[in-house]
N, C-alpha and C positions, 0 to 999 in steps of 0.2 A: 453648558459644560463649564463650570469653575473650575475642575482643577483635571490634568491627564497626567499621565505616563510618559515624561520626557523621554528622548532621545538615548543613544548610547552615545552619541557624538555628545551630546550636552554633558553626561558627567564625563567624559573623558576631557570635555575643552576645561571644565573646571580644576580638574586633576593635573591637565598641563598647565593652566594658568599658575594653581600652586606652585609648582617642579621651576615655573619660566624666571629668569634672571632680570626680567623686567619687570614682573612683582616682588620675585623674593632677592631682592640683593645680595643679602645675607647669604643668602649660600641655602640654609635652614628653613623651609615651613614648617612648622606647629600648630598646633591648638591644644587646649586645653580642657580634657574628658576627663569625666569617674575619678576626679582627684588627681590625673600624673598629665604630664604632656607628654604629647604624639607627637613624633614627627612622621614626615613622609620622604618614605625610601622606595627605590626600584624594586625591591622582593615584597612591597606591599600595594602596591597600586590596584591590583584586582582585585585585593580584598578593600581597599577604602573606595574603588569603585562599587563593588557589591552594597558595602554599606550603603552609599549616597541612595543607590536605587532601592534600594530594597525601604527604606524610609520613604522615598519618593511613594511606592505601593503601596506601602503601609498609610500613608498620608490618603490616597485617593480610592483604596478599600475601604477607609473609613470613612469619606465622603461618601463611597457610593457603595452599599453594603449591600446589594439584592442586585451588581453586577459582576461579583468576585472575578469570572470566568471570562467575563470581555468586559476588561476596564478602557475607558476611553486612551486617545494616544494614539500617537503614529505607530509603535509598534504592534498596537491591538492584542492579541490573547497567545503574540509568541513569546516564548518562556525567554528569561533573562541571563543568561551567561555572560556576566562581562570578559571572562578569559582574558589572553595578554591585554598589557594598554601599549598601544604604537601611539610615538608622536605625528600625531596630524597636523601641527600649526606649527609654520615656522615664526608669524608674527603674533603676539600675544598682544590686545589691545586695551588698556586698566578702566575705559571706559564700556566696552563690550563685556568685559569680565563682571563689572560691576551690573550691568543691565542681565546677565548671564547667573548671577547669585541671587537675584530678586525672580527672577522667572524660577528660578527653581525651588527657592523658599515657598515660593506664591503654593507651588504644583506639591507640595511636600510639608505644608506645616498645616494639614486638616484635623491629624490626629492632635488629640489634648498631649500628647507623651510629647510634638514636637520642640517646646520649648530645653526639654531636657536631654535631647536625642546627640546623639555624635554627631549625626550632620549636621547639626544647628548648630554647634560648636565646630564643625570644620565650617562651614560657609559664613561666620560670622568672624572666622580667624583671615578669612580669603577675601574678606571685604574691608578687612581691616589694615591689610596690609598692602592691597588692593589701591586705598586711599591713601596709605604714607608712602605712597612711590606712583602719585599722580604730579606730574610734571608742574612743577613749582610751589609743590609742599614742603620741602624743604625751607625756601626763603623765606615762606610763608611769616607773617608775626606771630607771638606765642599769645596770645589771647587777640582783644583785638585791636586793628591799624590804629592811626592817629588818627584823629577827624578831619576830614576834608575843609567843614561848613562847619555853619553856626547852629549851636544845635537845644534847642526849645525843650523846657523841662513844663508841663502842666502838672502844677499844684493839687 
């Protein structure tokens, strides 16, 4: 099995990770779709949840196209409602989040369409910001450090 049917718990922890004060400082998550930015607000969350999954199916339909009716995953062949989103994590972790947008891209980018999809552009906005708010990015140098050593150029 290469690719399943994630969790509801998985697009919901990436929904909080956006929303969490420990990736978005800013106050503001965004991305950038169809030409306008998005952001993400409380009266939208079930719908940018529905999105994330519903590409997720679309991704793994398209892998497995003579399984429509039981696609692989832990949820198996029950139907998808995201309905409300409750906060479930009180700790948000920029390293799990990041391992958490790569599992799901993996599970979700089968179709040819994913490169151009909303969630490709929401998960690529939540890993981006993901990494400018990983603990010592800030000090970080702007290109890169001064050399430590001596450093060997071959001709």
């Amino acid at each position: 099995m290469s690719a399943y049917i994630v969790e509801r718990e998985h697009i919901a922890y990436l929904i909080e990770a956006a929303r969490s004060y420990r990736i978005n400082k800013c106050g503001s998550f965004s991305w950038y779709y169809n030409q306008e930015s998005k952001y993400i607000n409380q009266q939208d969350l079930s719908a940018i949840g529905a999105m994330l999954w519903n590409e997720n199916i679309r991704s793994v339909a398209y892998r497995y196209p003579d399984d429509m009716f039981n696609l692989p995953g832990p949820i198996g062949a029950a139907p998808y409602d995201y309905g409300r989103h409750d906060l479930m994590w009180s700790k948000i972790d920029p390293v799990q989040v990041l391992k958490a947008c790569d599992c799901y891209e993996y599970q979700s980018s089968e179709s040819p369409e994913w490169e151009e999809s909303e969630a490709c552009a929401f998960i690529n906005a939540l890993r981006q910001a993901t990494i400018k708010n990983l603990d010592g990015y800030e000090d970080a140098e702007w290109g890169a450090p001064e050399p430590t050593g001596t450093i060997f150029y071959k001709a």
